[in-house]
VONU-284024 format. One record per residue (C-alpha): residue number from 1; residue in three letters; x, y, z. Coordinates in pm, 1 decimal, padded with zeros to 6 digits. Layout:
! VONU-284024
[r NUM,ALA,[X,Y,Z]]
...
! end
This chain:
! VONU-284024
[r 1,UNK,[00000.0,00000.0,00000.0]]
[r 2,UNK,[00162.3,00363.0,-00075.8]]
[r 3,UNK,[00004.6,00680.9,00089.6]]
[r 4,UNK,[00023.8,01020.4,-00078.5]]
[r 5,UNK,[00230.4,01283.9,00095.6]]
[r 6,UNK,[00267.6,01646.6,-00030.2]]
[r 7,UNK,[00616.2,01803.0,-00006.6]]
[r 8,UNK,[00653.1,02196.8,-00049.5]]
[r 9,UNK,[00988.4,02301.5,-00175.6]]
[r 10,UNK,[01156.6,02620.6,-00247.7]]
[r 11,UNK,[01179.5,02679.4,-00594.3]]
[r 12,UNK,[01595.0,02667.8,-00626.6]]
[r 13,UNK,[01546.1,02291.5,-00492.0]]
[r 14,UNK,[01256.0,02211.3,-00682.4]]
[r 15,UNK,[01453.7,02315.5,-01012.5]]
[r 16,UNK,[01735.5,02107.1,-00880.7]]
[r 17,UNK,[01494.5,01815.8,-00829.0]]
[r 18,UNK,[01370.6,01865.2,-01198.5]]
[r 19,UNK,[01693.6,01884.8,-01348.6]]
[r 20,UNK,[01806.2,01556.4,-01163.2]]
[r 21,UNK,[01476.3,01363.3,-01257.2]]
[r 22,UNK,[01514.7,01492.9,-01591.1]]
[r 23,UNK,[01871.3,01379.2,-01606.6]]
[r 24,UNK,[01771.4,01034.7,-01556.5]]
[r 25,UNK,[01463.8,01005.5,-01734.2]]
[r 26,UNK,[01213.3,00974.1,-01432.7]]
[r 27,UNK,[00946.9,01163.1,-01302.5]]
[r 28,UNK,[00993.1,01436.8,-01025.4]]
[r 29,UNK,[00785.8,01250.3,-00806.9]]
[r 30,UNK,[00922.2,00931.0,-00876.4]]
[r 31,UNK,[01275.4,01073.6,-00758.7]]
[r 32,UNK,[01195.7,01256.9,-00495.7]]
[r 33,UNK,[01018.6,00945.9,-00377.0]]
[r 34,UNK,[01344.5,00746.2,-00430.3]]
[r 35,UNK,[01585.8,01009.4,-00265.7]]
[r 36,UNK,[01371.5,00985.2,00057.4]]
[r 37,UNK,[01354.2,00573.8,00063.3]]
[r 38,UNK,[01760.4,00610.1,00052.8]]
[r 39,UNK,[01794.4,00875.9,00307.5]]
[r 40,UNK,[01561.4,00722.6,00530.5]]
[r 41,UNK,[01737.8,00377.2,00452.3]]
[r 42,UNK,[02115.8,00563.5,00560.3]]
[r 43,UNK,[01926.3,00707.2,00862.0]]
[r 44,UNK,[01818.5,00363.7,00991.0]]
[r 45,UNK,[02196.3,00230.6,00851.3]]
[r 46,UNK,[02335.6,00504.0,01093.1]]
[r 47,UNK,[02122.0,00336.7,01420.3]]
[r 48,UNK,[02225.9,00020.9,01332.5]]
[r 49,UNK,[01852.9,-00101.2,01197.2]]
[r 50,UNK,[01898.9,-00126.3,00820.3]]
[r 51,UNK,[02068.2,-00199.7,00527.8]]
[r 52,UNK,[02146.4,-00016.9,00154.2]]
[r 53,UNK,[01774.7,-00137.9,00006.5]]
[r 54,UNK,[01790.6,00217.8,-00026.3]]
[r 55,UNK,[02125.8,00241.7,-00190.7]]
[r 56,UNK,[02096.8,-00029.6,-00416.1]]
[r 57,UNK,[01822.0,00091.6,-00563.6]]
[r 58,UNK,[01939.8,00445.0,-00670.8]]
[r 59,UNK,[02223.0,00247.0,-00809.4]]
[r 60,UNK,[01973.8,00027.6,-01006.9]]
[r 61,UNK,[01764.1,00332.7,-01107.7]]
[r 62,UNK,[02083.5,00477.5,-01270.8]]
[r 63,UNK,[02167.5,00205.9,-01452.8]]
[r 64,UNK,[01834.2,00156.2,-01561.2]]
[r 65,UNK,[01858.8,00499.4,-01699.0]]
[r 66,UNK,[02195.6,00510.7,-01803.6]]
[r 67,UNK,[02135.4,00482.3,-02174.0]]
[r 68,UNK,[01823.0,00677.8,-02167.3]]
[r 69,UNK,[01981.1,01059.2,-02409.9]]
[r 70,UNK,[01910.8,01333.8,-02209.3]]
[r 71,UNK,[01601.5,01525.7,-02224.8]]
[r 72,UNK,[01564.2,01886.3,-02161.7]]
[r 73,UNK,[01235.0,01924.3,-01973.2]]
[r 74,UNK,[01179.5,02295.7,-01998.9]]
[r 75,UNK,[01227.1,02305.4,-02380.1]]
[r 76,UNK,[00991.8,02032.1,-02431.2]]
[r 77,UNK,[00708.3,02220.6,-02255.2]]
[r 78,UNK,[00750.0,02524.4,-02418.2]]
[r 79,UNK,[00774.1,02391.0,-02746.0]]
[r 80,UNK,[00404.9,02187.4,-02681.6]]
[r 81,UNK,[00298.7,02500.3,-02563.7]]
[r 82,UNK,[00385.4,02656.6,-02911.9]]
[r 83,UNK,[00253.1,02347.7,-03051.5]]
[r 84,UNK,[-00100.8,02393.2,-02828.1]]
[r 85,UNK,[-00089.4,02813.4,-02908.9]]
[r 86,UNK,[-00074.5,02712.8,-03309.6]]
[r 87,UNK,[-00384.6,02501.7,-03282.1]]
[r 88,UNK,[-00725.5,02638.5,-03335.1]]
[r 89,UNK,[-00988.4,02717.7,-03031.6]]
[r 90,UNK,[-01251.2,02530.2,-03006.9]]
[r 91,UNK,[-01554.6,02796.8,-02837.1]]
[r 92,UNK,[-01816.8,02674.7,-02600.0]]
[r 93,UNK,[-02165.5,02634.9,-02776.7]]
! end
């Protein structure tokens, strides 16, 4: 079972958070939600309670990813957003 959480971030880490996720190929969210399993993983390392789950699978993620080209997020929404401002509107009836 997974449990939605909302996280509020500054916008200089939330750029760095899109630029990593975009980077590897992977969502924001999907990241973020990654980043926290391994912290919380090397937290409960630290006290002796856990092991690199956490580690192992950013490792796996990257290489997963590894071959993916880069993408460049920003330019491919604003050039959809060209794309959607050359289209025609539809009005209400």
């Amino acid at each position: 079972m997974t449990r939605p959480v909302t996280l509020r971030l500054d916008d200089p880490d939330y750029d760095r958070l899109l630029a990593e996720a975009s980077h590897l190929g992977v969502k924001p969210g999907t990241l973020a939600r990654v980043l926290l399993h391994a912290s919380l993983s090397r937290s409960a390392e630290r006290r002796g309670e856990g092991d690199a789950r956490g580690l192992d699978a950013l490792d796996r993620l990257a290489a997963l990813t590894a071959d993916l080209p880069a993408v460049d997020a920003a330019r491919v929404a604003a050039d959809v957003r060209v794309e959607l401002d050359r289209r025609p509107r539809i009005k209400p009836a």
